[in-house]
N, C-alpha and C positions, 0 to 999 in steps of 0.2 A: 175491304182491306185497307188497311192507313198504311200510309210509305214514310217514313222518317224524311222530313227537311233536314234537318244536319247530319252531316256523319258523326258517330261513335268516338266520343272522344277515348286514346288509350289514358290510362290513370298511370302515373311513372309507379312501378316497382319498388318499395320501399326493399332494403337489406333487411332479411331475418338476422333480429338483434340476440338470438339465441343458436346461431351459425356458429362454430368453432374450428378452425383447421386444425385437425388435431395432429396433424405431423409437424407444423410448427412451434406448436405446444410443449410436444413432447421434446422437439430438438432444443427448444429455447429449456425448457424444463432441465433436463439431463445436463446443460452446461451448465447452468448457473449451481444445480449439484455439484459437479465434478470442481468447480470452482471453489465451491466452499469449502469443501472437503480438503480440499491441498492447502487451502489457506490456512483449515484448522490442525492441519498434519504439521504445516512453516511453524504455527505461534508454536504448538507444543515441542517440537524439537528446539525448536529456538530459545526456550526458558531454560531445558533440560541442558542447553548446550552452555547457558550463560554462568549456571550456576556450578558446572562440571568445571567448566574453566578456571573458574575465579580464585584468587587465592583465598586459602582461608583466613591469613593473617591482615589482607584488604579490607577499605570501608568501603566498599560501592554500596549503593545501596539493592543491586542486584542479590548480595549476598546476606544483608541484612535479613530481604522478604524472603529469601528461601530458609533462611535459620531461624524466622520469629514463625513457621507453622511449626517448627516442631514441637512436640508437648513437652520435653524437660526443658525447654529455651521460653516458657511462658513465665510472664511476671509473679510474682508471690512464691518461689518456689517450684510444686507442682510435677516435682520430679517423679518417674517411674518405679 
């Protein structure tokens, strides 16, 4: 029987590069949702509020882009 001269070296542990903690996923995930979502909730009330405001007899140009989508306000005519 043969006896080993040196001990066993241990080989370090690499990290499984395919490991995910999926509860920090999910908590990271669901914020940056809830995040978006409020931000795209701000810009839309926030057009709807600019353009409610505004006079109509004003130039902002706030008022401008809310009245050049409508279709009888497009160039050439183009009325309903």
């Amino acid at each position: 029987m043969a006896t080993p001269t040196q001990a066993p070296t241990k080989v370090p542990q690499e990290p499984d590069p395919f490991y995910y903690d999926y509860d920090t996923v999910q908590t990271v995930g669901m914020t940056l949702a809830t995040i978006l979502f409020l931000l795209g909730i701000l810009i839309i009330i926030s057009k709807k509020v600019k353009c409610r405001k505004a006079d109509p007899r004003s130039e902002s140009p706030t008022c401008k882009s809310c009245k050049s989508e409508l279709p009888s306000s497009a160039p050439g005519g183009g009325g309903v």
